[in-house]
C-alpha positions as CSV (number, residue, x, y, z in Angstrom):
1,X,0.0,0.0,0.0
2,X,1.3,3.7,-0.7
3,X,2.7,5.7,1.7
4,X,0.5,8.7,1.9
5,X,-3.0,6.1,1.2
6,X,-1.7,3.8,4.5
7,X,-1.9,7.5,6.1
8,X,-4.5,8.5,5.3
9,X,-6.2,5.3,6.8
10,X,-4.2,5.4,10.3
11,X,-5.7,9.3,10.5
12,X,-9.2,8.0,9.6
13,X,-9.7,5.3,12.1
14,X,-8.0,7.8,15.1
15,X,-10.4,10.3,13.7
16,X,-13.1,7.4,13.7
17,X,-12.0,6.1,17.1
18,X,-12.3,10.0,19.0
19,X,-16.0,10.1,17.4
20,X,-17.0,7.0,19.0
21,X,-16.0,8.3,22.8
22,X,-18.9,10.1,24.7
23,X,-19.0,13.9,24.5
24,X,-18.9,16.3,27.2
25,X,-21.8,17.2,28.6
26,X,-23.5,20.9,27.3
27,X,-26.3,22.6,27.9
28,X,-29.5,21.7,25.3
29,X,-29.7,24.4,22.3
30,X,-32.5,26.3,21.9
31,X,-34.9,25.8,19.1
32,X,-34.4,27.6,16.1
33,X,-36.5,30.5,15.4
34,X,-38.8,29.7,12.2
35,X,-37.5,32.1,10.1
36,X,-40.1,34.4,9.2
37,X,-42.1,34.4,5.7
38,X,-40.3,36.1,2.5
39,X,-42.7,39.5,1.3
40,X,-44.1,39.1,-2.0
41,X,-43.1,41.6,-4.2
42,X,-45.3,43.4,-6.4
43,X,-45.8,42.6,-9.7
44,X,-43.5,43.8,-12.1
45,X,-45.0,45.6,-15.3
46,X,-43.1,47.3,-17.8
47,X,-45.3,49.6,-20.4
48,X,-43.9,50.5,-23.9
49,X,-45.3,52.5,-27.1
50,X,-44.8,51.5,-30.4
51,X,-45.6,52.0,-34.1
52,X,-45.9,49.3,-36.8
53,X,-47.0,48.2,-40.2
54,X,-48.9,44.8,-40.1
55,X,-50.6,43.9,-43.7
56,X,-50.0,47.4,-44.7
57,X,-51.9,48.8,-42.4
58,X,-50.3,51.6,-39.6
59,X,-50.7,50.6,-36.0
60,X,-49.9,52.6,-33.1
61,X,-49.8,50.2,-29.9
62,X,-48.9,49.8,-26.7
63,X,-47.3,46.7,-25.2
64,X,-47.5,45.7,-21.6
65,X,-45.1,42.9,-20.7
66,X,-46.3,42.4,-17.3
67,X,-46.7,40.1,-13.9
68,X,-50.3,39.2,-13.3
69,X,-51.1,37.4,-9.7
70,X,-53.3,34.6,-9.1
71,X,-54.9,35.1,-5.8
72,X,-56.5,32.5,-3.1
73,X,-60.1,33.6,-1.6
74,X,-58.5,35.5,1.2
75,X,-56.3,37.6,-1.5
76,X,-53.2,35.8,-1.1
77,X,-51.1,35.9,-4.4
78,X,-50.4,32.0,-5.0
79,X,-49.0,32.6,-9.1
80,X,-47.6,35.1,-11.1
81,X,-48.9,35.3,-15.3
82,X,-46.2,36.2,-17.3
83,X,-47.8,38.6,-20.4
84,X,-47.1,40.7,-23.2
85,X,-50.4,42.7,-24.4
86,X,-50.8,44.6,-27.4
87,X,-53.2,47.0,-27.6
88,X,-53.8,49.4,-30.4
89,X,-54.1,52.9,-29.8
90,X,-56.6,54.9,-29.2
91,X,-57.8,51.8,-27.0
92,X,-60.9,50.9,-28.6
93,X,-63.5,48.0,-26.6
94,X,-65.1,47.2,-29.6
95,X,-61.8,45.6,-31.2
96,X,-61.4,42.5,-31.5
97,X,-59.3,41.1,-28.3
98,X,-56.9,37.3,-29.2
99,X,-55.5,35.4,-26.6
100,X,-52.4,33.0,-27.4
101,X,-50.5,30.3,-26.2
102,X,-48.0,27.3,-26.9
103,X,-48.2,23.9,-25.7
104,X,-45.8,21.6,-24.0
105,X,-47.6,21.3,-21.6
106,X,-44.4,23.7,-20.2
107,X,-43.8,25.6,-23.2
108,X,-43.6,29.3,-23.3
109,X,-45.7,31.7,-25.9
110,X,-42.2,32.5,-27.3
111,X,-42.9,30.2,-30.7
112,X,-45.9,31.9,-31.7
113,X,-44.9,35.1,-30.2
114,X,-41.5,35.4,-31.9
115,X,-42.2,33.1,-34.5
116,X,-46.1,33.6,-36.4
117,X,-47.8,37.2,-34.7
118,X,-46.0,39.5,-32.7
119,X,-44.8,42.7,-34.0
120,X,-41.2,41.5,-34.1
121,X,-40.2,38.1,-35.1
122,X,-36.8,36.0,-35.2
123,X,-35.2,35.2,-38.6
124,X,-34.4,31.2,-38.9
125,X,-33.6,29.8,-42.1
126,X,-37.4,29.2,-44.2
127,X,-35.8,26.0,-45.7
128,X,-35.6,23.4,-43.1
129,X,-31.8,24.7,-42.2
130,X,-30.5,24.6,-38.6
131,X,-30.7,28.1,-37.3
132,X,-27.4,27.9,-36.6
133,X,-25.4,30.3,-34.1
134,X,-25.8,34.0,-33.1
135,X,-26.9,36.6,-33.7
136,X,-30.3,36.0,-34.9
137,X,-31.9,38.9,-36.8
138,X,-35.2,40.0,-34.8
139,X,-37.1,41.9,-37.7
140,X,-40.5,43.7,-37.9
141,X,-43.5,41.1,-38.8
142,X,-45.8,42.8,-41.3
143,X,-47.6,39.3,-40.4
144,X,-48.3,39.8,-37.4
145,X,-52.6,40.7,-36.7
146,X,-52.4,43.5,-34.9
147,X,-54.0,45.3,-38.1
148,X,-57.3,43.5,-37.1
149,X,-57.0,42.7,-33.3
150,X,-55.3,42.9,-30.1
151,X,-53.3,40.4,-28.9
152,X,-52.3,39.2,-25.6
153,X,-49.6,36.1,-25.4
154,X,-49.8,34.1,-22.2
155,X,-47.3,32.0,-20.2
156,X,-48.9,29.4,-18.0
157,X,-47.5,28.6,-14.4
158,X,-43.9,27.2,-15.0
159,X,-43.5,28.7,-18.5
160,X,-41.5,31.7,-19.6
161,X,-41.4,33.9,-16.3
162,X,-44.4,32.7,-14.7
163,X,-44.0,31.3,-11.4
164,X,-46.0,29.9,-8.2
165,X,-45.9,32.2,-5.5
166,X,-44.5,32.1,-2.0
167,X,-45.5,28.7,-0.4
168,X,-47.5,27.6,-2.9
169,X,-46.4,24.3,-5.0
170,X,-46.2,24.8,-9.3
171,X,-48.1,21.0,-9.3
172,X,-51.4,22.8,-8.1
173,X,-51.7,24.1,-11.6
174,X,-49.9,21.5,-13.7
175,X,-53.1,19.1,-14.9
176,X,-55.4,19.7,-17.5
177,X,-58.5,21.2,-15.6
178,X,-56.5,22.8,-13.2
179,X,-53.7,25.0,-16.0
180,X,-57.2,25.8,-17.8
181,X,-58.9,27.5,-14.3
182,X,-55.7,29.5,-14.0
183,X,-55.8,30.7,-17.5
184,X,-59.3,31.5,-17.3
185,X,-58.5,33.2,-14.2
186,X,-56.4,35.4,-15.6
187,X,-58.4,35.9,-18.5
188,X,-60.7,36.8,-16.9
189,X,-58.6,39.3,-15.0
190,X,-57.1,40.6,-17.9
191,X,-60.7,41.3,-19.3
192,X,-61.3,43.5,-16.3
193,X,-58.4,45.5,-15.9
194,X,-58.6,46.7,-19.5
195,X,-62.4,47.0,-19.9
196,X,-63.1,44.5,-22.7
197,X,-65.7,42.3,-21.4
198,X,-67.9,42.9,-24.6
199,X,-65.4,43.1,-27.0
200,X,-65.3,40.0,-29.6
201,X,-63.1,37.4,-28.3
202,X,-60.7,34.7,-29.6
203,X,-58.6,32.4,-27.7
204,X,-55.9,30.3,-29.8
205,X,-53.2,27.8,-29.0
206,X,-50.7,25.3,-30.7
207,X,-50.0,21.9,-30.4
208,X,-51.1,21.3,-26.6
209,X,-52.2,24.5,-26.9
210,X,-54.8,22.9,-28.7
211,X,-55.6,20.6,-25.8
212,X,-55.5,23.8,-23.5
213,X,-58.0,25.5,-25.9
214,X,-60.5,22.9,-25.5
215,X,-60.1,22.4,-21.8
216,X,-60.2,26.6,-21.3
217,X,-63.7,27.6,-23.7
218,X,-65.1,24.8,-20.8
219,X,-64.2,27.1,-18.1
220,X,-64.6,29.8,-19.9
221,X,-67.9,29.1,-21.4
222,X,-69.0,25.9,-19.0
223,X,-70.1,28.2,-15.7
224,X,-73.2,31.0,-15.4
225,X,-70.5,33.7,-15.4
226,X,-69.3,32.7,-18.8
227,X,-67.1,34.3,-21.1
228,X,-68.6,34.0,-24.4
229,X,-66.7,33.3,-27.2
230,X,-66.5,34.3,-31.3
231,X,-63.6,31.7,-32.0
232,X,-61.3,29.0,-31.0
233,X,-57.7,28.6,-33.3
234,X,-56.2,25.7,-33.1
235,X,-52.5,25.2,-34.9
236,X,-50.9,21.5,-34.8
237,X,-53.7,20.0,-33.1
238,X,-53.8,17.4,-30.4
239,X,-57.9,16.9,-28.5
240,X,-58.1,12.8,-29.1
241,X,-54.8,11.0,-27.2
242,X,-55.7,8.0,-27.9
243,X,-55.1,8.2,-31.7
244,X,-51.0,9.4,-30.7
245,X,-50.0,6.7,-28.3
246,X,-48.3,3.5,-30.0
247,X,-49.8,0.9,-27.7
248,X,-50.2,-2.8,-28.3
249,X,-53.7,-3.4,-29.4
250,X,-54.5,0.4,-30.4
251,X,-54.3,0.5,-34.4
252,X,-55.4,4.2,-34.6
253,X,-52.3,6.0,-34.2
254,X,-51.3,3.6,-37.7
255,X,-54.3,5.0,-39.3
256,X,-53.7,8.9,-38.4
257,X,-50.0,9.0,-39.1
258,X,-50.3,7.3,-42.3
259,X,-51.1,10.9,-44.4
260,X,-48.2,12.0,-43.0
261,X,-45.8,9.4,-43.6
262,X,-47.3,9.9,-47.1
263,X,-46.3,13.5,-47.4
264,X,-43.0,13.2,-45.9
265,X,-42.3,10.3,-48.4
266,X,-43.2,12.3,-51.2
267,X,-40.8,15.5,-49.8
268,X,-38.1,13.5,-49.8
269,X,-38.3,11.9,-53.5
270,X,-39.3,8.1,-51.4
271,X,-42.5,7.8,-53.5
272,X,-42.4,5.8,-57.1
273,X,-44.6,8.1,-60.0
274,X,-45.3,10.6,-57.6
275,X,-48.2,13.0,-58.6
276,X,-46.9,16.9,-59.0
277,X,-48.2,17.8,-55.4
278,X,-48.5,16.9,-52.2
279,X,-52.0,17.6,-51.6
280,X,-52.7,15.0,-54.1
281,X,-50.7,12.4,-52.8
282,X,-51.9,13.3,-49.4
283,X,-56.0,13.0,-50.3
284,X,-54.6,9.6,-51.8
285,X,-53.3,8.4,-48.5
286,X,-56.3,9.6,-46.3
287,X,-58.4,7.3,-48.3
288,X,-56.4,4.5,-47.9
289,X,-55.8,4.9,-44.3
290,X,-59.5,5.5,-43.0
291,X,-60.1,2.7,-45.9
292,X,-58.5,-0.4,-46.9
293,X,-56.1,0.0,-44.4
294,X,-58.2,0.6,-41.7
295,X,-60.4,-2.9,-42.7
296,X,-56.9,-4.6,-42.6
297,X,-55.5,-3.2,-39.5
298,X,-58.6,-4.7,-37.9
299,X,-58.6,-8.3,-39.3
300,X,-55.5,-8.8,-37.8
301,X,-53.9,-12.1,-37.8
302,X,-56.7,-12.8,-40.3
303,X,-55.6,-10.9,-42.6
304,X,-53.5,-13.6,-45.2
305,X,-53.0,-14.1,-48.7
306,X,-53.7,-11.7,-51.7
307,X,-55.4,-9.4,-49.4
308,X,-52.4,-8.8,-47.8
309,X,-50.5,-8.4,-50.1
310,X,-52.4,-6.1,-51.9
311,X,-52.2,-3.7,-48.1
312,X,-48.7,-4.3,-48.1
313,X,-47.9,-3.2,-51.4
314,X,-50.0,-0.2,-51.2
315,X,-48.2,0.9,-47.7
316,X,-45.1,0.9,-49.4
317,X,-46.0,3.0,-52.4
318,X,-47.5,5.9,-49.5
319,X,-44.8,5.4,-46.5
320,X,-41.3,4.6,-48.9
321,X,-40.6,2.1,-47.4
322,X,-39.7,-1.8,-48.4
323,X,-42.8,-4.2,-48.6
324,X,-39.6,-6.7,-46.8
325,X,-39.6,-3.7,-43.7
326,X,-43.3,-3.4,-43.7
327,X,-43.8,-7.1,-43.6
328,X,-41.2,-7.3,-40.5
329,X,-43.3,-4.8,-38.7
330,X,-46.6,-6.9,-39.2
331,X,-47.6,-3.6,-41.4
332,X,-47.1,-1.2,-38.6
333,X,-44.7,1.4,-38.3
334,X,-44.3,3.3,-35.4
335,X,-43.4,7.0,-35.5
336,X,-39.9,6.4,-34.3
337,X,-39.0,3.9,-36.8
338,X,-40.1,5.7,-39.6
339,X,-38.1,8.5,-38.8
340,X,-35.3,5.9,-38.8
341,X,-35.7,3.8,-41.4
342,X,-37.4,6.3,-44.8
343,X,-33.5,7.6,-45.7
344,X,-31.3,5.1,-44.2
345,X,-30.1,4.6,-47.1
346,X,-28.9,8.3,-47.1
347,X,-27.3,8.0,-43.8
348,X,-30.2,10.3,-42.4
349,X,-33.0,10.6,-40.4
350,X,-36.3,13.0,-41.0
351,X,-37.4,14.9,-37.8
352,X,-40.6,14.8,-35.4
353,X,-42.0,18.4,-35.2
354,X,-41.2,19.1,-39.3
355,X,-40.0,16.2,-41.1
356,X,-38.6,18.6,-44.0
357,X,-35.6,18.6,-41.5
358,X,-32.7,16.2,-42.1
359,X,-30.4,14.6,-39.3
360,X,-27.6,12.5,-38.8
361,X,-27.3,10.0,-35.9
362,X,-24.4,8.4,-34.0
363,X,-24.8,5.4,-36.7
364,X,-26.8,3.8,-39.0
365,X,-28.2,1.5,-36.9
366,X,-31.2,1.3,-34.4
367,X,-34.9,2.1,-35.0
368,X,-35.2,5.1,-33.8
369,X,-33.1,8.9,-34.2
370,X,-30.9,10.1,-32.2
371,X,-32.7,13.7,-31.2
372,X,-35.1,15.7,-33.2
373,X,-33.5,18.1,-36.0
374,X,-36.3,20.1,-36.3
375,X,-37.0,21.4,-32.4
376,X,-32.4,21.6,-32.0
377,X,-32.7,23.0,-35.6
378,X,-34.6,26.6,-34.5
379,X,-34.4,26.5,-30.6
380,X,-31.3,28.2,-30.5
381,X,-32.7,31.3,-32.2
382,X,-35.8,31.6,-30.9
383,X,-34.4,31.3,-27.1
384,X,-32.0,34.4,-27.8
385,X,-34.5,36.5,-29.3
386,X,-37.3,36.3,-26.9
387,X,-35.0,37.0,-24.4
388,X,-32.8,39.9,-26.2
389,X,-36.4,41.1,-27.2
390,X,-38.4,41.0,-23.8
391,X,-35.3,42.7,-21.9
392,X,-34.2,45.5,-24.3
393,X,-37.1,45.9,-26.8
394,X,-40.1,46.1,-24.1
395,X,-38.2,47.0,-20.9
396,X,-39.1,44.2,-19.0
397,X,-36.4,43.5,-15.9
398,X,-36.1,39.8,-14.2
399,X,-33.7,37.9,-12.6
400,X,-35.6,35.1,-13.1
401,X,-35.0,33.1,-16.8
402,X,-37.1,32.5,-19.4
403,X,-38.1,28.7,-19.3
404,X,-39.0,28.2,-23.4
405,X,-39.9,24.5,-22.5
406,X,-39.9,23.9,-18.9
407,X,-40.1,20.3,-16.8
408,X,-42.8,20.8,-14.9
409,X,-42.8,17.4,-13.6
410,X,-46.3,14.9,-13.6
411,X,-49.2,16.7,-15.0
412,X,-52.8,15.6,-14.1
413,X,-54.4,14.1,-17.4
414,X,-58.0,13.5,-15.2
415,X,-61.3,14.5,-17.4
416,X,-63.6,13.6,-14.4
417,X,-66.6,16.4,-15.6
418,X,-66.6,14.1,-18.9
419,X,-68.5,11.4,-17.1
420,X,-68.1,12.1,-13.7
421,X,-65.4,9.3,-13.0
422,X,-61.6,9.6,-14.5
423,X,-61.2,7.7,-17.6
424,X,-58.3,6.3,-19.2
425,X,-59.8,7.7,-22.5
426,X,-58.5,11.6,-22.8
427,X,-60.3,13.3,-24.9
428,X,-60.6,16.7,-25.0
429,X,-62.9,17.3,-28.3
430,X,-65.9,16.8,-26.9
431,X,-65.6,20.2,-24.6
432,X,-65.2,21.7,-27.8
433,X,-68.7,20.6,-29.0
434,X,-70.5,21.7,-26.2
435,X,-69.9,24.6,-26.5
436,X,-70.7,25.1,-30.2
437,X,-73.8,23.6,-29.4
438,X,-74.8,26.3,-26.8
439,X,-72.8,29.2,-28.4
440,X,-74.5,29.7,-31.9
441,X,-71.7,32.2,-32.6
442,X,-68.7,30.4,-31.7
443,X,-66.6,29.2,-34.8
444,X,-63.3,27.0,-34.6
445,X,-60.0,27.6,-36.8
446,X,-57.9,24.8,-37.5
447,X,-54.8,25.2,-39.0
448,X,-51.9,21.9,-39.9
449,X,-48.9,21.3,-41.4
450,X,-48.5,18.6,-44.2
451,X,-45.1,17.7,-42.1
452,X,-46.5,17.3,-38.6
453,X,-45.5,14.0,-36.9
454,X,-46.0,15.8,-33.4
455,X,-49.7,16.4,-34.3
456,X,-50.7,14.5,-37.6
457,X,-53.5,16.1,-39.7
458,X,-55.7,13.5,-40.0
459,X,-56.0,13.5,-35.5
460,X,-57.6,17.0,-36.0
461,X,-59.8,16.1,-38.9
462,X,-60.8,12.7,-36.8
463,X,-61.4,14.4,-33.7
464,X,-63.6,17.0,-35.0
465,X,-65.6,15.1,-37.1
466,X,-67.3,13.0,-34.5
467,X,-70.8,13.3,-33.8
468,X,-71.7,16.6,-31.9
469,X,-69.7,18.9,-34.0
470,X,-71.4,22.0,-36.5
471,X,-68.9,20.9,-38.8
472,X,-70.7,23.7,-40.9
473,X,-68.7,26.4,-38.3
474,X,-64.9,24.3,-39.0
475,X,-62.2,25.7,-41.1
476,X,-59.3,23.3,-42.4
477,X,-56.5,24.8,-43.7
478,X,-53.1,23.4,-44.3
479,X,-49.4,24.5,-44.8
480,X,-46.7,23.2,-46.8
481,X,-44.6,23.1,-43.1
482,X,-44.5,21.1,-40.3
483,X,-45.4,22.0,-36.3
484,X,-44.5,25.4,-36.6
485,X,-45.9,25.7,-39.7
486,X,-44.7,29.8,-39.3
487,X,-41.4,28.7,-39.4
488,X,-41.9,28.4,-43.1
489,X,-41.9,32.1,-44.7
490,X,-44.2,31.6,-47.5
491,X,-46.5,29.7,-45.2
492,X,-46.3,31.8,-42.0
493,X,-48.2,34.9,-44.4
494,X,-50.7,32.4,-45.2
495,X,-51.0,31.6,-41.8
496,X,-51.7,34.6,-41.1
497,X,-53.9,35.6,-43.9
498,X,-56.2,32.8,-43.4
499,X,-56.2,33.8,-39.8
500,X,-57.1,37.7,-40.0
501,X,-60.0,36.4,-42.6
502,X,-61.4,34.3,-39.6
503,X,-61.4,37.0,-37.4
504,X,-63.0,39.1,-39.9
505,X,-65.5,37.0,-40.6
506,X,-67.2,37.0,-36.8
């Protein structure tokens, strides 16, 4: 044994060995004071004025990037909103009034905030590129809506610079029923401070935005002191979760990723005698997958012969993948694979939230990718810029940081007002209904991207097409994009042109 290591030892057991006597007797110590409750601060609000040009149009506004608390019964602030409003001046209550949000759940409003319809927006590569490093050019947004609205951008508890407050715990608002009460709470709030209780009204949200959407208009519009609403927008949707989860027995998810599979496919020159456009090839795939495919899926093991063969060859004609592969995977591909296996033969993987956008793995082998190329492909940019924006640009001073996409931990996925006991069936949708049914004015905006694995088009057109909808008060549109459709230049103004004609059309 070393010299200083057979030290070292001797020293440790004397050390060891004057522990173990008894100590000397002393006199007990007090108990520690509790130490005494931290003060809440105030809020903090910060108040600019600006001028900008949105569809041509001039717009004078003022943006409050602000603190808003959630308080118990006895007026104890238990959350602090994180904001940014914009509000055309003169103020005028008879403008229309949007409220937006991103998804996660945990994610910030920075994507849709920076990215589709605030004022100023971050410059990422249109083409499916990695945004690469900084700086990121933050630009004015002639796309933005503030020609035809006001806008207000919402952080739920945990995201961006919302926060719980003093001893309360961020899990009492991380569920679906409970992030929707505090949203409607400070809606609700928000409505009051500025006097816009009858102005029209839209809420709109992406991905589990969508999700939040459908839990809010029920709290909004679900209690005698509702909140009426004119519309509901709905980007990369997600209401029906059991037509996403890849579970043994559950051949839905197969049926509504199909489309998709189809476009990507035909993106990236997988697709024998393609037709000239996607939306084509894409109407071809529904009809398959809600069709034959469907039948097949649910034969099963019985399904044998010709007749599989037939589903077989067809799958790999809309997915690009080998009838040998398909056949392996019993005619199911999962998400992950897919990603994996359409360019292997390229050395490259296609990614989850826009499959336009090409990675490369580790190696060649496994079945599933390594990381998604299309969320590490933009997040870089659009971290910097909400950040270089919200401190510089509106003034707004924390030492707190932006979370963009926070872990917030185990959300709450109970419906128990669906049928008054929890369910292992989440579905949203249905709160959407209801209230279309009792609000004769309410119509619902439903925007997708041909490139979505996240939130496949053919979920949205499933989950509101189910008995209980006015499918006569539905718009579909779709964007040659993926998740972020915005992220796409040519399809973020057609984003937002289809979006100021729903709001003009109240």
């Amino acid at each position: 044994m070393p010299f200083k290591a057979a030290a070292f030892l001797i020293s440790a057991s004397l050390a060891a060995a004057a522990f173990a006597q008894p100590p000397a007797s002393r006199p007990p110590e007090p108990p520690k004071a509790a130490e005494p409750d931290r003060p809440i601060p105030p809020p903090i609000v910060s108040v600019t004025r600006h001028v900008g040009t949105f569809a041509g149009v001039r717009v004078p506004y003022v943006a409050t990037a602000s603190e808003t608390y959630l308080k118990a019964d006895d007026g104890t602030p238990k959350a602090a909103i994180f904001s940014v409003s914009y509000v055309k001046e003169p103020r005028d209550p008879s403008r229309p009034v949007v409220f937006l949000y991103n998804g996660g759940p945990g994610s910030g409003s920075v994507w849709l905030q920076m990215g589709a319809f605030g004022p100023k927006r971050v410059a990422i590569p249109s083409d499916a590129r990695d945004d690469g490093a900084p700086p990121y050019p933050i630009l004015d947004n002639p796309d933005s809506l503030l020609d035809v609205a006001d806008i207000v951008f919402i952080d739920p508890v945990g995201t961006g610079f919302s926060h719980p407050l003093g001893k309360t715990e961020g899990k009492e608002y991380w569920g679906v029923t409970a992030d929707a009460k505090s949203v409607s709470q400070f809606i609700r709030l928000w409505l009051n401070d500025n006097g816009r209780w009858n102005s029209p009204k839209f809420i709109g949200g992406e991905s589990y935005g969508t999700t939040r959407s459908a839990a809010l208009v029920n709290q909004l519009e679900g209690a005698y002191n509702d909140v009426s609403l004119n519309g509901i927008i709905l980007m990369s949707t997600i209401l029906d979760f059991s037509a996403d989860i890849f579970a043994q027995g559950n051949e839905m998810p197969y049926i509504m990723y199909l489309p998709t599979m189809a476009a990507t496919a035909w993106y990236h020159h997988k697709v024998a005698n393609p037709p000239a456009t996607v939306e084509e090839f894409v109407a071809e795939a529904k009809d398959f997958a809600t069709g034959d495919y469907a039948v097949a899926l649910l034969k099963g093991q019985r399904l044998q012969g010709e007749e599989r063969a037939r589903i077989r060859a067809k799958l790999a004609r809309f997915t690009g993948l080998s009838e040998a592969y398909l056949e392996r995977a019993d005619l199911r591909v999962t998400d992950n694979r897919f990603y994996k296996e359409l360019l292997r033969d390229r050395g490259q993987t296609v990614g989850r939230l826009d499959s336009r956008y090409l990675g490369k793995d580790y190696d060649q082998a496994g079945d599933r990718p390594d990381n998604d190329p299309s969320f590490y492909g933009i997040d870089g940019g659009y971290t910097a810029a909400i950040n270089a924006y919200l401190r510089d640009d509106l003034g707004f001073r924390s030492d707190r940081s932006y979370q963009t996409i926070a872990g917030l931990g185990s959300w709450d996925w109970e419906l128990k007002d669906q049928g008054g006991e929890a369910t292992y069936y989440k579905n949203v949708a249905p709160y959407i209904g209801k209230a279309m049914r009792e609000n004769a004015g309410l119509k619902v905006f439903v925007g997708a991207g041909y490139y979505d694995f996240a939130t496949p088009l053919l979920g949205a057109e499933y989950s509101l097409s189910r008995t209980g909808f006015p499918t006569d008060r539905i718009q579909f549109h779709y964007y040659h994009a993926g998740h972020m459709m915005y992220v796409h230049d040519e399809d973020r103004g057609k984003l937002a042109r289809d979006i100021r004609a729903f709001i003009r059309s109240r």
